[in-house]
GUZA-974742 format. One record per residue (C-alpha): residue in one letter; x, y, z. Coordinates in steps of 0.5 Angstrom, whole numbers, plus 2048, in hexadecimal, padded with zeros to 3 digits. Layout:
<r resn="A" c1="X" c2="Y" c3="Z"/>
...
//
This chain:
<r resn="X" c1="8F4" c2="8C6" c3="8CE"/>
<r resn="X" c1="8F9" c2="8CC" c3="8CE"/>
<r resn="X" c1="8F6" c2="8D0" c3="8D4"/>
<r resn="X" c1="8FA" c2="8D7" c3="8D1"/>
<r resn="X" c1="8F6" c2="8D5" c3="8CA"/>
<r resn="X" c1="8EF" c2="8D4" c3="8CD"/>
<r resn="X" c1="8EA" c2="8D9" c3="8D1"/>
<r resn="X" c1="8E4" c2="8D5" c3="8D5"/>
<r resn="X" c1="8DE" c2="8D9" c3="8D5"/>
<r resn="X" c1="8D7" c2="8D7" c3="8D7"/>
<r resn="X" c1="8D0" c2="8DA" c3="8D4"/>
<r resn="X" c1="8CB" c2="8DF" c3="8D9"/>
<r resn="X" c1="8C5" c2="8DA" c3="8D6"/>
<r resn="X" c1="8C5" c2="8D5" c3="8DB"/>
<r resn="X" c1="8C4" c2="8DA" c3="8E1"/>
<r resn="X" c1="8BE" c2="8DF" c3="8DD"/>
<r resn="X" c1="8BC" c2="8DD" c3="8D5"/>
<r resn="X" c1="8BB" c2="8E2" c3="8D0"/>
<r resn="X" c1="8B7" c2="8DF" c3="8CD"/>
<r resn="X" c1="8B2" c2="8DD" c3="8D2"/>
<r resn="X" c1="8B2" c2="8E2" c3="8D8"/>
<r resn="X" c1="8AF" c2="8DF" c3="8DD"/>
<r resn="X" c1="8B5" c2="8DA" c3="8DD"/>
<r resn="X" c1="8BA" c2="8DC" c3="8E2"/>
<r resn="X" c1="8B5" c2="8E3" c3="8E3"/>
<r resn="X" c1="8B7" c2="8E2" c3="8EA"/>
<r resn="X" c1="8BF" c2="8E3" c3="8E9"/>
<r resn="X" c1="8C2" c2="8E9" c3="8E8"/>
<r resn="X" c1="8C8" c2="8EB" c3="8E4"/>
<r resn="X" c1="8CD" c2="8EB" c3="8EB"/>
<r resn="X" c1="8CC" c2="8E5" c3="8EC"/>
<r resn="X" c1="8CC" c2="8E1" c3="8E5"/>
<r resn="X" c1="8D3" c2="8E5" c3="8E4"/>
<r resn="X" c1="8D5" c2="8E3" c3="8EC"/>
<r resn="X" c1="8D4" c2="8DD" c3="8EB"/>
<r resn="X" c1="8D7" c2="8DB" c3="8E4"/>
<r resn="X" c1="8DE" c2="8DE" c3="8E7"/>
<r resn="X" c1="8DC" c2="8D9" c3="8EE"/>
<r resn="X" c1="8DB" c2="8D4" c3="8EA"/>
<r resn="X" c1="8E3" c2="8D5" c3="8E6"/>
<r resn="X" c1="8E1" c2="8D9" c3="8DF"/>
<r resn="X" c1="8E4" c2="8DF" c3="8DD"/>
<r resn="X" c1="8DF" c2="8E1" c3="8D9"/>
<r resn="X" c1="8D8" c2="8E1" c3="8D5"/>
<r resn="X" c1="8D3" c2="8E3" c3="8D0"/>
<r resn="X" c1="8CE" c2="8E9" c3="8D1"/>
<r resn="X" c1="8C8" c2="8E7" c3="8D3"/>
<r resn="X" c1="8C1" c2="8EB" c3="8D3"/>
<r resn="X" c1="8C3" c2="8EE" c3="8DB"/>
<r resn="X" c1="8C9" c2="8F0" c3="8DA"/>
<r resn="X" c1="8CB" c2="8F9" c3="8DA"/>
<r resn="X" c1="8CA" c2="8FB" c3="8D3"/>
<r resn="X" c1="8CF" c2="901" c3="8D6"/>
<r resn="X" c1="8D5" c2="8FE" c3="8D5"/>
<r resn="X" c1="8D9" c2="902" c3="8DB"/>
<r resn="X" c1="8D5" c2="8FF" c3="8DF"/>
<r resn="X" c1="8D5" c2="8F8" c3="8DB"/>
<r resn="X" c1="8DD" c2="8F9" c3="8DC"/>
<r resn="X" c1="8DC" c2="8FA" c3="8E3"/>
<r resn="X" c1="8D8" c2="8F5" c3="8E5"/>
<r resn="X" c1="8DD" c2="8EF" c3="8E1"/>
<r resn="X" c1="8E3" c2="8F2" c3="8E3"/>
<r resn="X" c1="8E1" c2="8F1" c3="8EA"/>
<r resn="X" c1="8E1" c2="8EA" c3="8E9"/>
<r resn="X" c1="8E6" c2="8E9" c3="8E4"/>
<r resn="X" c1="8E1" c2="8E7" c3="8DF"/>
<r resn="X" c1="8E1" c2="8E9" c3="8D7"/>
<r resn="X" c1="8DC" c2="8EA" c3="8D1"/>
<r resn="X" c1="8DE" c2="8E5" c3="8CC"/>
<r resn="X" c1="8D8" c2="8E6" c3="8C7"/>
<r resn="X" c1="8D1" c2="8E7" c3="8C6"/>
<r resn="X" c1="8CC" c2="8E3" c3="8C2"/>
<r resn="X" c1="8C9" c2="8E9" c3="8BC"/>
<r resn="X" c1="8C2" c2="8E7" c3="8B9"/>
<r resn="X" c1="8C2" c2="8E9" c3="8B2"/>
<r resn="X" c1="8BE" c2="8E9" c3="8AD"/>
<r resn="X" c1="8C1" c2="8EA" c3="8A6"/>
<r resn="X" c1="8BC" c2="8E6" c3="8A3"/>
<r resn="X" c1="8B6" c2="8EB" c3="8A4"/>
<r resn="X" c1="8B8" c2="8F1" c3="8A7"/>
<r resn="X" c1="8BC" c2="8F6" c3="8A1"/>
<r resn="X" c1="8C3" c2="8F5" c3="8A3"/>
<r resn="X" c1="8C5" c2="8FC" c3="8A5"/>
<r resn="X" c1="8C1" c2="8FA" c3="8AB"/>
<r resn="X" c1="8C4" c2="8F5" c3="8AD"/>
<r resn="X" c1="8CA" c2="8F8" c3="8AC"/>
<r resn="X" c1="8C9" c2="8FD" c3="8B0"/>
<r resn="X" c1="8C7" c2="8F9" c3="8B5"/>
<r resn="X" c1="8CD" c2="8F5" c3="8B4"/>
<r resn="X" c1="8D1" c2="8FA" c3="8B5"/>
<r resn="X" c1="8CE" c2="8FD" c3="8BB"/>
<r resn="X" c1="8D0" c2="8F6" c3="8BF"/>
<r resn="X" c1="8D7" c2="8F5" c3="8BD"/>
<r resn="X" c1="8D8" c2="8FC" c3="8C0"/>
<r resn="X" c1="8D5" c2="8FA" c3="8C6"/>
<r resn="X" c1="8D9" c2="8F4" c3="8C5"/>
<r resn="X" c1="8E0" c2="8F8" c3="8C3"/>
<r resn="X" c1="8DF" c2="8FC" c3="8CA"/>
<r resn="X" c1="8DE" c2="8F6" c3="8CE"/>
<r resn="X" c1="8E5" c2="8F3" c3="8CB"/>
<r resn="X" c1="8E1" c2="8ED" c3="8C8"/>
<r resn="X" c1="8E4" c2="8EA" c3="8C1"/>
<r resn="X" c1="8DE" c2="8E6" c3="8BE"/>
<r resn="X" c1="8D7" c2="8E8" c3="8BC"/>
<r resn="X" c1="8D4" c2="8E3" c3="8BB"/>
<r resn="X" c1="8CE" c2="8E4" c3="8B7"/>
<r resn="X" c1="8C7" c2="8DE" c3="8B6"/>
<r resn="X" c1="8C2" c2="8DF" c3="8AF"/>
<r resn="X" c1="8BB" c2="8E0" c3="8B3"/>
<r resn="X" c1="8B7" c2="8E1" c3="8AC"/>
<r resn="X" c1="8B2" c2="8DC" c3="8AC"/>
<r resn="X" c1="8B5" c2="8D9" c3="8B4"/>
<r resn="X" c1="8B1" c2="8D5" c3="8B7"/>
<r resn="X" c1="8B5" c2="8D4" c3="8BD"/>
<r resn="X" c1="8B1" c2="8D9" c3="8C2"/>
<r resn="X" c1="8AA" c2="8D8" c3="8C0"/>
<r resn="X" c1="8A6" c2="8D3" c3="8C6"/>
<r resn="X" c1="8A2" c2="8CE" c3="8C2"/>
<r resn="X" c1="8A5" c2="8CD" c3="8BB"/>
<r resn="X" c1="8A8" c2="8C7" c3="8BB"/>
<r resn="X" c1="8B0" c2="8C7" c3="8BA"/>
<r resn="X" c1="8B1" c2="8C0" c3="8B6"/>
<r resn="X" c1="8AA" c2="8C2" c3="8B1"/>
<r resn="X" c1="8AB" c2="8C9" c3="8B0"/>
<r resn="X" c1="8B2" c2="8CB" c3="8AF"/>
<r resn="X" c1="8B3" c2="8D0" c3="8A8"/>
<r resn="X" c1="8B6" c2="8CD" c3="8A2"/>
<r resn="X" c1="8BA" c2="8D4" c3="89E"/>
<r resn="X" c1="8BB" c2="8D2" c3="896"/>
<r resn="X" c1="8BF" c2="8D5" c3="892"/>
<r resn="X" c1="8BE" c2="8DC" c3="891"/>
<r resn="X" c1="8BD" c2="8DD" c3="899"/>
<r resn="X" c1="8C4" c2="8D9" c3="89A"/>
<r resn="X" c1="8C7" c2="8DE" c3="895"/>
<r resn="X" c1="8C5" c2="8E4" c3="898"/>
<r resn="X" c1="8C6" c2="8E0" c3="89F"/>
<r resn="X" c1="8CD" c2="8DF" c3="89D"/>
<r resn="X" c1="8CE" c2="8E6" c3="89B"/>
<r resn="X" c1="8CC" c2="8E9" c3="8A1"/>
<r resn="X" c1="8D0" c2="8E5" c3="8A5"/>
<r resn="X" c1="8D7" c2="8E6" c3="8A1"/>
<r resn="X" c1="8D4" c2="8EE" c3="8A1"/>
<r resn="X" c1="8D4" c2="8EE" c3="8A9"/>
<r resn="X" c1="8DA" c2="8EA" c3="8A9"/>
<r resn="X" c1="8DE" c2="8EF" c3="8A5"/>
<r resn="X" c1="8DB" c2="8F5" c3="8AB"/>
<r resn="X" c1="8DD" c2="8F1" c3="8B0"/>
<r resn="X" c1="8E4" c2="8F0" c3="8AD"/>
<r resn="X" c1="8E5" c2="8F7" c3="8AC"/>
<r resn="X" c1="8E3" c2="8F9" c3="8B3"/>
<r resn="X" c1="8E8" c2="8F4" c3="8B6"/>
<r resn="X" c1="8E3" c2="8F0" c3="8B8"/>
<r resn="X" c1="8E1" c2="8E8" c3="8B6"/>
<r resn="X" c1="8DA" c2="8E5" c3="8B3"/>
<r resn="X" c1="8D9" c2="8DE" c3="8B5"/>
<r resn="X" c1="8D2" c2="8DB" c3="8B3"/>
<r resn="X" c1="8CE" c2="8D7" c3="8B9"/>
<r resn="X" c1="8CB" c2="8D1" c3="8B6"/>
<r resn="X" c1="8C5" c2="8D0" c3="8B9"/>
<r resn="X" c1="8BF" c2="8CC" c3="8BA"/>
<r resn="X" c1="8B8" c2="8CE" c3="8B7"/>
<r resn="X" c1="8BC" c2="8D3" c3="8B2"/>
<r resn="X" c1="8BD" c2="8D3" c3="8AC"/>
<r resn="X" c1="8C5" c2="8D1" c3="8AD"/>
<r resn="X" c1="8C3" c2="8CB" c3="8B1"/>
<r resn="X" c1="8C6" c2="8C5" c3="8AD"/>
<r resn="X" c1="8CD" c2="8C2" c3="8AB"/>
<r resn="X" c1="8CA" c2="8C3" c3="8A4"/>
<r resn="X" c1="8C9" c2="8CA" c3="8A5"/>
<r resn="X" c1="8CF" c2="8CA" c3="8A9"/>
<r resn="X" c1="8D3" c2="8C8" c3="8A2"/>
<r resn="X" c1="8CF" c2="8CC" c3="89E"/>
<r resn="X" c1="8D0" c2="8D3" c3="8A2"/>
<r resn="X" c1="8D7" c2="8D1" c3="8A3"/>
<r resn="X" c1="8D8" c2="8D1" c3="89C"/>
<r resn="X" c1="8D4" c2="8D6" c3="899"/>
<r resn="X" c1="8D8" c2="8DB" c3="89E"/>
<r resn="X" c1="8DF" c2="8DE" c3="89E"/>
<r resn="X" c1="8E4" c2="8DA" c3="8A4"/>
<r resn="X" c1="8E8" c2="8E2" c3="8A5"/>
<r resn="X" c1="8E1" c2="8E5" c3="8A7"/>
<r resn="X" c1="8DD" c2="8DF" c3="8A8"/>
<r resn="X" c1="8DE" c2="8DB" c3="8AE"/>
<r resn="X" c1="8DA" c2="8D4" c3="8B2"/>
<r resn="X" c1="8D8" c2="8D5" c3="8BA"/>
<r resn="X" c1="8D8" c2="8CD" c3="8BB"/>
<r resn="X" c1="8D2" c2="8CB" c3="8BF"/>
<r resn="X" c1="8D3" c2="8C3" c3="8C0"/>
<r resn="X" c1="8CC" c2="8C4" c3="8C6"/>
<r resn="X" c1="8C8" c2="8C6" c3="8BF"/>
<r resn="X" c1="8CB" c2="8C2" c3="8BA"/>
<r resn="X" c1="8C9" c2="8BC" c3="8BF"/>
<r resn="X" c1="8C2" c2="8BD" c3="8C0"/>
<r resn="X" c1="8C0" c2="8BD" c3="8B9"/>
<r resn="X" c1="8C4" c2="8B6" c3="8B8"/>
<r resn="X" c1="8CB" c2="8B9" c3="8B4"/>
<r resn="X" c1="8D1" c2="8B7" c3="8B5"/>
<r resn="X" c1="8D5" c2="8BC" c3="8B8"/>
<r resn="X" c1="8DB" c2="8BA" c3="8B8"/>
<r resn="X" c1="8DA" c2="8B9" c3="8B0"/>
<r resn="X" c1="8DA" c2="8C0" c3="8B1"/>
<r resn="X" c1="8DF" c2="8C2" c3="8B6"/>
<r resn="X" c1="8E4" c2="8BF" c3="8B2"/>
<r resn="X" c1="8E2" c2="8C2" c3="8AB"/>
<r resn="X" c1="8E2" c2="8C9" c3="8AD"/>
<r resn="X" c1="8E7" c2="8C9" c3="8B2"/>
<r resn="X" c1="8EC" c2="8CE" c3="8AF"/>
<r resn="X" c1="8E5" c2="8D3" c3="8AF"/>
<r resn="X" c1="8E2" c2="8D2" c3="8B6"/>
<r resn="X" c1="8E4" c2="8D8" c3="8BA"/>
<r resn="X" c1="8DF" c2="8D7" c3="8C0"/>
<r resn="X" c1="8DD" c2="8D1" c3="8C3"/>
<r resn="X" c1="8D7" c2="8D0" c3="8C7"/>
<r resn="X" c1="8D7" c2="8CA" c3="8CC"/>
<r resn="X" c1="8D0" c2="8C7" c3="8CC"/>
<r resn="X" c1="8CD" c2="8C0" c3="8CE"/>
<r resn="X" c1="8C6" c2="8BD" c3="8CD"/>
<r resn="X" c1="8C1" c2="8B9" c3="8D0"/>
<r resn="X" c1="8C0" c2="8B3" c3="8CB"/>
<r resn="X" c1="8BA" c2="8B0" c3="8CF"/>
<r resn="X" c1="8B7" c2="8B8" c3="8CF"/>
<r resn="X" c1="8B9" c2="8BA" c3="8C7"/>
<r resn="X" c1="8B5" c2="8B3" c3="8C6"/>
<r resn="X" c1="8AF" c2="8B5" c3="8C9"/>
<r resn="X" c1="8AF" c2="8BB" c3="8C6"/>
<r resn="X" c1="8AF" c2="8B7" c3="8BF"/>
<r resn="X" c1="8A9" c2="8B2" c3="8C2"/>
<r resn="X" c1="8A5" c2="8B8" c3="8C4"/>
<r resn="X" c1="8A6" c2="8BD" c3="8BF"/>
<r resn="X" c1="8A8" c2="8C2" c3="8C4"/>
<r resn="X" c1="8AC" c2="8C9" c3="8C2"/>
<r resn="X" c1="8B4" c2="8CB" c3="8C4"/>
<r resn="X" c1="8B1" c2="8CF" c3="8CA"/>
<r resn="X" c1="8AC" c2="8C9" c3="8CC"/>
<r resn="X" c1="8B3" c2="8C5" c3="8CB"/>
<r resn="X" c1="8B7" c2="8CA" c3="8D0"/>
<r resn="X" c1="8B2" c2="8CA" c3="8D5"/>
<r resn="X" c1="8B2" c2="8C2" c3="8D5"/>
<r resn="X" c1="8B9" c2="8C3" c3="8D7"/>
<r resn="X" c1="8BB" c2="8C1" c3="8CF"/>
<r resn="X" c1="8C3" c2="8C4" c3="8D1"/>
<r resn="X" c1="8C7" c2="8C3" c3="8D6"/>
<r resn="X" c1="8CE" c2="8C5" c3="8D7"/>
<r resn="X" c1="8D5" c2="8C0" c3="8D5"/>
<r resn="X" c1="8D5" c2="8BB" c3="8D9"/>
<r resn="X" c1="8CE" c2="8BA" c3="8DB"/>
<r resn="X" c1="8CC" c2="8B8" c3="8D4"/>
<r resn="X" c1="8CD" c2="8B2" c3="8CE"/>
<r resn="X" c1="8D2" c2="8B6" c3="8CB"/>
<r resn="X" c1="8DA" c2="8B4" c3="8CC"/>
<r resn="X" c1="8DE" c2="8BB" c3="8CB"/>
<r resn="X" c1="8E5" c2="8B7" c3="8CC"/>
<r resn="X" c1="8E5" c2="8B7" c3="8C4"/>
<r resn="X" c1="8E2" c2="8BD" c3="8C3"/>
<r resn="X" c1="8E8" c2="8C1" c3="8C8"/>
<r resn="X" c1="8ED" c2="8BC" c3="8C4"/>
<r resn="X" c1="8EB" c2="8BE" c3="8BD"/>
<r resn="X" c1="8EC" c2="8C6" c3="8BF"/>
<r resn="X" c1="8F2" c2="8C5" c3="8C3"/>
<r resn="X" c1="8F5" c2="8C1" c3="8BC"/>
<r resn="X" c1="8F2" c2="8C7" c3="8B8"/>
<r resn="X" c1="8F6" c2="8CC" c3="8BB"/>
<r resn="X" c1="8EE" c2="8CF" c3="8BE"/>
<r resn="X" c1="8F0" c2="8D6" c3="8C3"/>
<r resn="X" c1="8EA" c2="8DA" c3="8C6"/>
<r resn="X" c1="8E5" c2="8D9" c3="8CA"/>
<r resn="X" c1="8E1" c2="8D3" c3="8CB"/>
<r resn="X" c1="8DA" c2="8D4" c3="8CF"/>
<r resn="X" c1="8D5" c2="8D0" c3="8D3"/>
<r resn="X" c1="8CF" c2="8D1" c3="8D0"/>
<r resn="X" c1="8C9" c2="8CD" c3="8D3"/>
<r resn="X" c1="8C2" c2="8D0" c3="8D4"/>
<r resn="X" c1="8BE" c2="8CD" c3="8D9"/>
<r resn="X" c1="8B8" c2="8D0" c3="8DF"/>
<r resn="X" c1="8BC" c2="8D1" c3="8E4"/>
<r resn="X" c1="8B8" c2="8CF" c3="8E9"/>
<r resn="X" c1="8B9" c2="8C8" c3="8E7"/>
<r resn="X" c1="8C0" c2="8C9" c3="8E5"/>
<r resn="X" c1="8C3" c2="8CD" c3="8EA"/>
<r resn="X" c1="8C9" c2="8D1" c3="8E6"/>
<r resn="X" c1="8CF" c2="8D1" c3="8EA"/>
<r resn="X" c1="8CD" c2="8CA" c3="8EC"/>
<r resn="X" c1="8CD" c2="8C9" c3="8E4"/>
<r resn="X" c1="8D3" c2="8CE" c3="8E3"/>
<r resn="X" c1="8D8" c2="8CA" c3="8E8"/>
<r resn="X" c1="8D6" c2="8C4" c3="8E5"/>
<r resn="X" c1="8D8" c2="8C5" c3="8DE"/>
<r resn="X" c1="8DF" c2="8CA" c3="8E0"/>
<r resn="X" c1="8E1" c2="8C3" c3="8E3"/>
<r resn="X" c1="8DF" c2="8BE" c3="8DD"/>
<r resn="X" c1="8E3" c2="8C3" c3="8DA"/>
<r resn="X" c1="8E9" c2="8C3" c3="8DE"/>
<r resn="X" c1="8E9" c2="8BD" c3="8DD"/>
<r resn="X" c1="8E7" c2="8BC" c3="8D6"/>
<r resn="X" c1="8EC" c2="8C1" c3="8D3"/>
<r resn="X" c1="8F1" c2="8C2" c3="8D8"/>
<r resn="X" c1="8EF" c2="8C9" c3="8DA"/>
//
């Protein structure tokens, strides 16, 4: 791939876990930005212990040649009024702005199923009909327009126990919203564990992927959580997502397609994994290496 095309980032979520404190509770913000740039990254997501001030985020960053690549936007167009969401929005894509970041990337939690402990995620995942599609649709197209106006990209991340979850909710999403406002962050980690091709995926919509995150799985874990009924969360602590290179996943083809799809911006490592069982610089490493010699850079 065109090392002047691409960015390489990688996720805070393998050093401490938003959704799970007590995951990686024991690192600190320095050392998980330290060690995302000992490890060859040039820059990250936000995570939960990050400086909300951004002086002193840019501080810390700068100082290890890091940057802010996106941040993950909880929305909820389907049961909040829209004027809160929208507020909201608008409130991260400042933030965003000010960090120099050009994606938000935004996951519909209405109904989500994702961060709850003991409700199984192959069982209990919400459908949307119709109506909610339509005005799921329209609150996207809604955030897109303001993301545009104020010089800054939606990409939606496709997620698992959320209500886009799918390659069929995939389609529809992508055909229900408009390609100048609505963009796919492709996720080849989410598509794999819920038995989707991704490269079906990746190849259809490759001219409206705009961010990339670089996830493996464990099949033999994604397979217990099936046999035993156990949720996202459930799956995470068993070690359901590893980082490329670790896992079933062969990313040559995924990095080829985007390389003939002219893709250019960040891809990210994203694995969530307990640190105590992975260590993340280990993790870190291994992946910065699968890629350099996957892909070239």
């Amino acid at each position: 791939m065109d090392k002047k095309k691409i960015k390489l980032g990688i996720a805070p979520i393998a050093w401490t876990n938003d959704d799970m404190p007590d995951l990686g509770s024991e690192n600190t913000f320095e050392q998980c930005v330290s060690e995302m740039a000992l490890a060859g990254f040039e820059g990250c997501e936000v995570g939960n212990k990050y400086p909300k001030d951004t002086d002193a985020l840019k501080k810390a960053l700068e100082l290890r040649g890091l940057s802010i690549a996106n941040q993950w936007f909880s929305s909820f167009v389907l049961t909040q009024p829209m004027a809160k969401v929208e507020e909201d929005f608008i409130e991260q894509c400042k933030f965003l702005i000010t960090m120099g970041a050009k994606r938000i990337g935004a996951s519909e939690q209405s109904f989500s199923i994702q961060g709850q402990m003991n409700t199984p995620v192959f069982e209990n995942k919400y459908v949307m009909n119709d109506k909610e599609w339509d005005t799921f649709a329209k609150g996207m197209n809604r955030l897109g327009d303001i993301a545009n106006s104020m010089g800054i990209k939606l990409v939606y991340h496709h997620h698992m126990g959320t209500v886009v979850q799918t390659a069929e909710e995939v389609d529809r999403m992508m055909e229900m919203t408009d390609k100048d406002k609505f963009s796919l962050l492709f996720d080849s980690g989410h598509l794999a564990y819920c038995g989707e091709d991704y490269m079906y995926v990746l190849k259809k919509y490759a001219d409206r992927i705009k961010h990339v995150h670089l996830k493996d799985i464990r099949p033999e874990v994604v397979q217990q959580v099936k046999n035993e009924k156990l949720s996202f969360l459930q799956g995470v602590r068993r070690g359901a997502f590893t980082v490329p290179g670790d896992g079933c996943i062969d990313f040559a083809p995924i990095f080829e397609v985007l390389e003939k799809s002219g893709y250019e911006g960040w891809m990210i490592v994203e694995a969530e994994q307990d640190p105590k069982k992975a260590n993340p610089l280990e993790y870190a490493l291994k992946a910065r290496e699968y890629i350099k010699k996957t892909a070239n850079i």
